[in-house]
C-alpha positions as CSV (number, residue, x, y, z in Angstrom):
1,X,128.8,107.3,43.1
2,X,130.7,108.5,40.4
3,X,129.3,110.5,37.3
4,X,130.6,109.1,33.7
5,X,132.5,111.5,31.8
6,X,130.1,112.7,29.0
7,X,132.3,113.4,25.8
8,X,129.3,114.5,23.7
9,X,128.5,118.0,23.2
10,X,126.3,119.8,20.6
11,X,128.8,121.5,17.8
12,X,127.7,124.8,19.3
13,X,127.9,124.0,22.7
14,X,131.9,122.8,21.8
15,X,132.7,125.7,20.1
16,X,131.5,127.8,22.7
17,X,133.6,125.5,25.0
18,X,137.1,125.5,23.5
19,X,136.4,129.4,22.7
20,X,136.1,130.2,26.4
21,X,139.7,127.4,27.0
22,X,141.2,129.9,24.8
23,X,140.3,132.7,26.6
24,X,142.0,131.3,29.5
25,X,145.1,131.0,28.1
26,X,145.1,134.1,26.7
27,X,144.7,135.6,30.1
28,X,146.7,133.2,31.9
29,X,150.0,134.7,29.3
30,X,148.5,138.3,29.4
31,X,147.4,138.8,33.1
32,X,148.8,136.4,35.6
33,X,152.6,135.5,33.6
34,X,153.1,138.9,32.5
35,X,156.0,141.1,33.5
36,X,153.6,144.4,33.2
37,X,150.1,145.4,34.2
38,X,147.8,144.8,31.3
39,X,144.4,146.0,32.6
40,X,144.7,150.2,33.2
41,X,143.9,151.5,36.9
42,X,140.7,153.6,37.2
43,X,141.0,155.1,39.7
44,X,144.6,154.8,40.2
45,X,144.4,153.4,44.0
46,X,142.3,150.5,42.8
47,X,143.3,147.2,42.9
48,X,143.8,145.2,39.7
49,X,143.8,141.7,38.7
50,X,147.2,141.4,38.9
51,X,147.6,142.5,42.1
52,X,145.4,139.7,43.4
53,X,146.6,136.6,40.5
54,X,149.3,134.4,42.2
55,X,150.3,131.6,39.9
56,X,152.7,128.6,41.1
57,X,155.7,128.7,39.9
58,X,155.2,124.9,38.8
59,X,152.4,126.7,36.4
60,X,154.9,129.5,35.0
61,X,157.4,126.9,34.6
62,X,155.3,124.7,32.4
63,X,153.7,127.6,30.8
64,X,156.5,128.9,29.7
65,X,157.8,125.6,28.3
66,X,154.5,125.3,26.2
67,X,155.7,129.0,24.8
68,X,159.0,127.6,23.9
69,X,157.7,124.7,22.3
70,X,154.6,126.9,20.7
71,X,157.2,129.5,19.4
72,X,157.9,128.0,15.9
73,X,155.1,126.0,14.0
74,X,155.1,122.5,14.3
75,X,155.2,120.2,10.9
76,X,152.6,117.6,11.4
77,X,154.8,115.3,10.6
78,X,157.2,116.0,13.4
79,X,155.2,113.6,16.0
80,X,157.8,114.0,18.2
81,X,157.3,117.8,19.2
82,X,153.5,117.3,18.9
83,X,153.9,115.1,21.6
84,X,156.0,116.9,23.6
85,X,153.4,120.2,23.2
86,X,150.4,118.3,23.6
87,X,151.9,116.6,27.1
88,X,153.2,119.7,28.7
89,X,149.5,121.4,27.3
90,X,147.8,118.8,29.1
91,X,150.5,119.3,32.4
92,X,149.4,122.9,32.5
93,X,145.8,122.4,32.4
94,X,146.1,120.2,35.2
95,X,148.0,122.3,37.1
96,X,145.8,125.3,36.5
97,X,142.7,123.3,37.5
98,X,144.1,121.4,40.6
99,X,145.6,124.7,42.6
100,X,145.2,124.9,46.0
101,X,144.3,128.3,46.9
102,X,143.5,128.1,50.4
103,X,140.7,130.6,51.8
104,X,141.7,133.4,48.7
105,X,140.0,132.2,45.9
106,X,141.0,134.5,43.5
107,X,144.6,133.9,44.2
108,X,144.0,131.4,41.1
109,X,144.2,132.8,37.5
110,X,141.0,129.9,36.6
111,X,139.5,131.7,39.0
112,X,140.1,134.8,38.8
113,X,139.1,134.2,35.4
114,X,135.8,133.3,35.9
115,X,135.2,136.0,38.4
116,X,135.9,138.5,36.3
117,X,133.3,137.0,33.4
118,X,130.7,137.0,36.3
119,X,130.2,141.0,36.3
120,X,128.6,143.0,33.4
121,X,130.6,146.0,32.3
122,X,128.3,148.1,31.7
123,X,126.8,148.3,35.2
124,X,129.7,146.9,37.0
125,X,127.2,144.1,38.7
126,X,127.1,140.9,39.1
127,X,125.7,138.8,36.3
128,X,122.9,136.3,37.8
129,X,124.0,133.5,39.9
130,X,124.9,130.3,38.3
131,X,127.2,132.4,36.0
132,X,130.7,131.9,37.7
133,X,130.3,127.6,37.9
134,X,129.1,127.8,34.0
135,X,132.2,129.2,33.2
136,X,134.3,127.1,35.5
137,X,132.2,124.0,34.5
138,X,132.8,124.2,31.4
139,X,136.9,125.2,31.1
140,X,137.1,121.9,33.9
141,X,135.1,119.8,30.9
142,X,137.1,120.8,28.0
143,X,140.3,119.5,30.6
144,X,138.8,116.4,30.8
145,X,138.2,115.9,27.3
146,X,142.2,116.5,26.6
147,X,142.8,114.5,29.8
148,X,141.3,111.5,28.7
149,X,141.9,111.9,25.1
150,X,145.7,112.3,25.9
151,X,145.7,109.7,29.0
152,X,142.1,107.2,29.4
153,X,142.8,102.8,28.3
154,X,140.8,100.1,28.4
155,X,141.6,98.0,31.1
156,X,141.8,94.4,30.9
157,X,139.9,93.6,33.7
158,X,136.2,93.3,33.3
159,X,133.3,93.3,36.2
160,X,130.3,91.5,34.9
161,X,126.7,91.8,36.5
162,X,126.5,88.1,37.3
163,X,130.4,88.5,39.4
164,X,128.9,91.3,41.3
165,X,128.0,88.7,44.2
166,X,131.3,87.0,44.0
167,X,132.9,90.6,44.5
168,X,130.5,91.6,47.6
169,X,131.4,87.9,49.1
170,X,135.0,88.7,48.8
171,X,134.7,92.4,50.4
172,X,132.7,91.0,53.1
173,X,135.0,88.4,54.3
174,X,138.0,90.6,53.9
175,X,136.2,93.4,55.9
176,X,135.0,90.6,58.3
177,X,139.1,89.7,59.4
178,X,139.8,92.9,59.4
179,X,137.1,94.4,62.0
180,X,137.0,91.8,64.1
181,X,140.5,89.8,63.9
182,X,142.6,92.5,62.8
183,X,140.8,95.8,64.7
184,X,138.9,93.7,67.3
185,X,141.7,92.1,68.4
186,X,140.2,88.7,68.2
187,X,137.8,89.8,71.5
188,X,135.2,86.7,72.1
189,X,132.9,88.4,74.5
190,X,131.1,90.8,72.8
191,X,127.8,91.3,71.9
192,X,127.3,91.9,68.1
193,X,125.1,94.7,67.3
194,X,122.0,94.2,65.6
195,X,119.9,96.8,63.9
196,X,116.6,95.6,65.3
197,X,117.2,95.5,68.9
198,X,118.7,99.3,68.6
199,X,116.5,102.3,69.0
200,X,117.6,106.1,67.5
201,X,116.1,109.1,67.1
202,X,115.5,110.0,64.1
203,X,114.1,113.8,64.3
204,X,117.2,114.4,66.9
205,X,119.8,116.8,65.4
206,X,121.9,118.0,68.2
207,X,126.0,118.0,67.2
208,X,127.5,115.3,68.0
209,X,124.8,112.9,68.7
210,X,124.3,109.4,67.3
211,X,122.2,106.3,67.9
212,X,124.6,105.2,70.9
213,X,123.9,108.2,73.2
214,X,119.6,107.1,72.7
215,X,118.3,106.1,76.6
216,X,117.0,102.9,75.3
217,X,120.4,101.6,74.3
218,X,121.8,102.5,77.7
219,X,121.8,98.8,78.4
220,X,122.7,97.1,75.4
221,X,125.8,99.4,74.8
222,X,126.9,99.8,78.9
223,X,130.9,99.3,78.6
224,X,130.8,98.4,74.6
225,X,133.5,102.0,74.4
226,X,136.3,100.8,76.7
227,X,135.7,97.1,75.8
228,X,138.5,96.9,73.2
229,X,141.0,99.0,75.4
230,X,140.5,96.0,78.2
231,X,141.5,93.2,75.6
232,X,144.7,95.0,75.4
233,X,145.0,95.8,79.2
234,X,144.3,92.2,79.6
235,X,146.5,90.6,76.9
236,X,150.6,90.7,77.6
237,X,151.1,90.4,73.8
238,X,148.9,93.7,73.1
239,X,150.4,95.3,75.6
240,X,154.1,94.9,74.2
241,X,152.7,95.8,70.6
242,X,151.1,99.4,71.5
243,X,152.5,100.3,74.9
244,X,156.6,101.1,75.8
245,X,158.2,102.3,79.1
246,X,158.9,105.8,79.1
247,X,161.4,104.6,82.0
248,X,159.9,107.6,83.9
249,X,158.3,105.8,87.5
250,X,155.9,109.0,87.1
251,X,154.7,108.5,83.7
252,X,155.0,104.6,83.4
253,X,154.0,103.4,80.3
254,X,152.8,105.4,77.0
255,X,151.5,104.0,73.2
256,X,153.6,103.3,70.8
257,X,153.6,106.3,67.7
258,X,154.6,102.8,65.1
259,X,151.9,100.3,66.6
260,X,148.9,103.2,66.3
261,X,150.2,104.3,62.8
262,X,149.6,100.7,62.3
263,X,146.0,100.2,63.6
264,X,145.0,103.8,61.9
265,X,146.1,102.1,58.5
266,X,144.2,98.9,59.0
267,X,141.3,101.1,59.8
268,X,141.6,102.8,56.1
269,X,142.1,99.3,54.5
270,X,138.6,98.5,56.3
271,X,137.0,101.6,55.1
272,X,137.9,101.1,51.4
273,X,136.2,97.4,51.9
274,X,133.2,99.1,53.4
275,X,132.8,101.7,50.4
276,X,132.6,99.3,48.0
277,X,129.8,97.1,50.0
278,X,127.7,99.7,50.8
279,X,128.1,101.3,46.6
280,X,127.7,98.2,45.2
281,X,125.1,96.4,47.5
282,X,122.5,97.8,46.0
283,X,119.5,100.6,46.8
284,X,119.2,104.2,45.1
285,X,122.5,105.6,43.4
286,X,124.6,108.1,45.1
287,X,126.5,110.9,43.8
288,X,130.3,111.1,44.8
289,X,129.8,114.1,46.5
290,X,127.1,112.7,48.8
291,X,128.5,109.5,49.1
292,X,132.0,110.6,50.7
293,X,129.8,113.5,52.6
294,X,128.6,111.0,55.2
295,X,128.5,111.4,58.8
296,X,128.2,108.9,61.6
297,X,127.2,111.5,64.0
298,X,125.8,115.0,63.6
299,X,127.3,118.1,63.0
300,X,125.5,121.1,61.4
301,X,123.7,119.0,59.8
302,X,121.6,115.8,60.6
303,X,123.8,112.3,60.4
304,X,123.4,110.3,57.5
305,X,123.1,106.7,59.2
306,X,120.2,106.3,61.2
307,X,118.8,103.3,62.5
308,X,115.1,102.9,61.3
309,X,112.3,100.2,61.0
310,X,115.1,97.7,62.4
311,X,117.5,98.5,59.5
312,X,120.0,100.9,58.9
313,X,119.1,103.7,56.4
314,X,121.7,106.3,54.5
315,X,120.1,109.6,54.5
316,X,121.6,112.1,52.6
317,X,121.1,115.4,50.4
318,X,122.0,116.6,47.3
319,X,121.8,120.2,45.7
320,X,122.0,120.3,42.0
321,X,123.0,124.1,41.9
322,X,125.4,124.4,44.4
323,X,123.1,125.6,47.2
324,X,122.6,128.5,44.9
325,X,119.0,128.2,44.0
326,X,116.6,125.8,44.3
327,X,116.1,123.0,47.5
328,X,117.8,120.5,48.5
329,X,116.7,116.6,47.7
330,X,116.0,113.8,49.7
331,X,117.9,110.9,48.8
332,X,117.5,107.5,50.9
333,X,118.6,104.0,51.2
334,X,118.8,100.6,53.1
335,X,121.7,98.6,53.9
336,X,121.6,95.1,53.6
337,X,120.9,93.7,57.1
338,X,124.6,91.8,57.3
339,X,126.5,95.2,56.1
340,X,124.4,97.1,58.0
341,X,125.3,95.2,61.8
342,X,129.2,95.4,60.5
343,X,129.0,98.6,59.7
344,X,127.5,98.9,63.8
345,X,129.9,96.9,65.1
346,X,132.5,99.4,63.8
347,X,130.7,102.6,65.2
348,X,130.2,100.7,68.4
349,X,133.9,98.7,69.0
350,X,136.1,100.5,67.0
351,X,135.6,104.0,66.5
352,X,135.8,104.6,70.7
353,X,139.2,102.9,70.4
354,X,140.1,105.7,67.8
355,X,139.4,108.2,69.8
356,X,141.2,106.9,72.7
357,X,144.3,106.9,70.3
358,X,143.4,110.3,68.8
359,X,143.4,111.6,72.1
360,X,146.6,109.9,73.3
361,X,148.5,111.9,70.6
362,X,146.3,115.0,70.4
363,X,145.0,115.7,73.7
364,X,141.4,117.2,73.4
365,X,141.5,116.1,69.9
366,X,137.8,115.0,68.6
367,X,137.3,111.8,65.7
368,X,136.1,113.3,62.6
369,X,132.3,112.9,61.8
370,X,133.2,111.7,58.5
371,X,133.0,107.9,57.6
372,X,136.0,108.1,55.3
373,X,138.5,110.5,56.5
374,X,141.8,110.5,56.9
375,X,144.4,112.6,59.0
376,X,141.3,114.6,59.4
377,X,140.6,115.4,56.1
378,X,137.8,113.8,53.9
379,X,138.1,111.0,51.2
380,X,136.6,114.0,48.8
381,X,138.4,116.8,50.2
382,X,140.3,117.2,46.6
383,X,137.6,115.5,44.2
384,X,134.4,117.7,45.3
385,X,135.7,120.9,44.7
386,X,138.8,121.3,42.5
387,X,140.1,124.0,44.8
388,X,140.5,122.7,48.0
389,X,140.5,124.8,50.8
390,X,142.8,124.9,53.6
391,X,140.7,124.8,56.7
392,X,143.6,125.6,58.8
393,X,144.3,129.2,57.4
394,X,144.3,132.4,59.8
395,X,142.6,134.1,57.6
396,X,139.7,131.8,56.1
397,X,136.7,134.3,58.3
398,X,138.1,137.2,56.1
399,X,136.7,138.4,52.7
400,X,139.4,139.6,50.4
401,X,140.1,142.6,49.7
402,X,139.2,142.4,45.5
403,X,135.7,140.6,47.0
404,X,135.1,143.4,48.8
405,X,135.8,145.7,45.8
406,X,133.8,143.7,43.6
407,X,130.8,144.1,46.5
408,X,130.9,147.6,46.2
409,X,129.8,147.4,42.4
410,X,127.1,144.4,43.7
411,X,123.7,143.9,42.9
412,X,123.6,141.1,45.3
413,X,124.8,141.6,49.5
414,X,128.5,139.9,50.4
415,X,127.1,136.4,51.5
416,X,125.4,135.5,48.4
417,X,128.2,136.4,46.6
418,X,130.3,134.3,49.0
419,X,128.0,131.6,48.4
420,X,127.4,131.7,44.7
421,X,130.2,132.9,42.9
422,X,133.3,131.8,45.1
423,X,131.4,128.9,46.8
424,X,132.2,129.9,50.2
425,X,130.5,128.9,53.5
């Protein structure tokens, strides 16, 4: 799920590394915290660097402590100060890596940065694709090295192979009471779902469908969506806990805020017990980008649980260049038959309930297709890409203004270098 760091590098490759770091911070100081314009205006209507940079002010403040401290030279034996530089070094970094830029990319200096290594001078084009991630790849590496140089311990506790049982036996059984005590409500007539008496179609992409809108299940799964909003209809206890009197004969009664804060957490607690079972249980490994990518319904893309040959199968893809060249690749897997009818039950039961409560606060409001999510945003939304974008900005449709100027000088059209060098969609 999650690549090891790799600390090893070949001497040239390291050199080359730390060479480009430096380069950063050299036009971090220069470019983005100066008071003047470094780079010259030709023509003079053209828009420069500066005019686009937009550091934080958490990343000036820092930066400019580092300058303080960096000022005078530092005796080695002063282990004090060294400290005190290398912490607020290491602050900076991760400030400068973790900015959240919204839609305009190149609102970050990192950024920025890299963008601006992505174009040859001489022809004012764009330097082949793969280029702008190099860059970025490797300033993000040489972070991590300082990061866990500075920060990484051995913990104490140790997960051996032959425990590995032991700690699926104790994720089960905790994600047991919590589905169907805790989020189930204790309900005794249900029908558990079973992988082998379910049909789905597995060439059937439309949005929004999943294996409980197939014909054949029509039977099996009549009622299963309102089936948890009866047991608290029908129980005076589960009525008190998420329903109040709005003391308003018109409007009667209405949910509690508290009481579905509360259910929405358990839900998270389940989902963390369900990532490890389904990570750990076994099948082919999945990167962390793929693993937190996956859907329970469709969207632009095909689901990634589908029930097949009476077991449920994890279908995902993976693109090792960043969708900039190349093809995608398959990569499949089988749940264990127990994980896999949980993991039903709570697509079934639960999620409906959800959506019922989503709805109740957000009218029209639609359950994210996302296994783990969270006030509609992803488990990965800030671990996949180190610039997270705000999907909620007025402006994400627009190109900026320095992209466009950058086009102009293109050798490729606008959406490739959307795509490739500012990873946009």
């Amino acid at each position: 799920m999650i690549r090891p760091f790799d600390p090893y590098k070949e001497p040239n490759t390291l050199k080359t590394y730390f060479k480009l770091a430096r380069r950063v911070l050299v036009y971090f100081h220069r470019v983005a915290a100066g008071d003047e314009y470094f780079f010259s205006a030709e023509p003079e209507d053209c828009i420069r660097p500066e005019d686009n940079v937009e550091p934080t002010e958490e990343q000036l403040e820092v930066w400019h402590a580092v300058c303080m401290l960096a000022q005078h030279e530092i005796p080695v034996e002063d282990e004090e100060r060294q400290s005190q530089l290398k912490t607020r070094l290491v602050e900076f970094w991760m400030l400068l890596v973790c900015q959240n830029t919204g839609s305009r990319r190149c609102r970050s200096p990192l950024l920025s940065f890299c963008a601006m290594l992505s174009i040859t001078p001489s022809t004012q084009g764009w330097l082949k694709p793969g280029n702008f991630n190099n860059n970025l790849s490797a300033t993000i590496w040489v972070v991590q090295r300082l990061f866990f140089y500075d920060s990484a311990r051995k913990e104490r506790d140790e997960l051996y192979m032959d425990q590995i049982p032991t700690l699926l036996e104790s994720e089960c059984r905790d994600y047991r009471k919590l589905l169907y005590d805790d989020l189930m409500f204790g309900t005794k007539d249900i029908s558990f779902m079973r992988a082998w008496a379910l049909k789905d179609g597995t060439n059937v992409d439309t949005a929004g469908w999943n294996f409980t809108q197939h014909r054949d299940n029509e039977l099996l799964l009549r009622g299963t969506g309102k089936i948890l909003l009866a047991a608290i209809e029908r129980s005076h206890q589960l009525c008190r806990i998420f329903l109040t009197d709005t003391g308003n004969p018109a409007n009667g009664y209405t949910s509690r805020g508290n009481a579905l804060a509360s259910y929405e957490a358990t839900v998270q607690q389940l989902l963390k017990r369900l990532c490890v079972l389904i990570h750990v249980s076994g099948g082919q490994p999945v990167r962390e980008s793929e693993f937190f990518a996956i859907t329970w319904r469709s969207t632009q893309r095909r689901r990634s649980f589908i029930v097949c040959h009476e077991r449920v199968m994890i279908h995902v893809k993976y693109h090792k260049g960043q969708q900039q060249t190349g093809r995608y690749k398959e990569n499949v897997r089988f749940l264990a038959h127990p994980i896999g009818e949980l993991l039903l039950d709570y697509i079934v039961y639960v999620l409906p309930l959800r959506h019922i409560f989503l709805r109740q606060q957000t009218p029209k409001a639609l359950l994210s297709p996302f296994i783990w999510e969270k006030d509609d945003k992803t488990k990965f939304a800030s671990q996949i890409s180190v610039f997270e974008a705000n999907v909620d900005d007025e402006d994400v449709e627009e190109i900026e203004d320095d992209v466009r100027i950058m086009t102009r000088q293109r050798n490729h059209k606008t959406q490739t270098i959307n795509r490739a060098y500012a990873n946009q969609t």
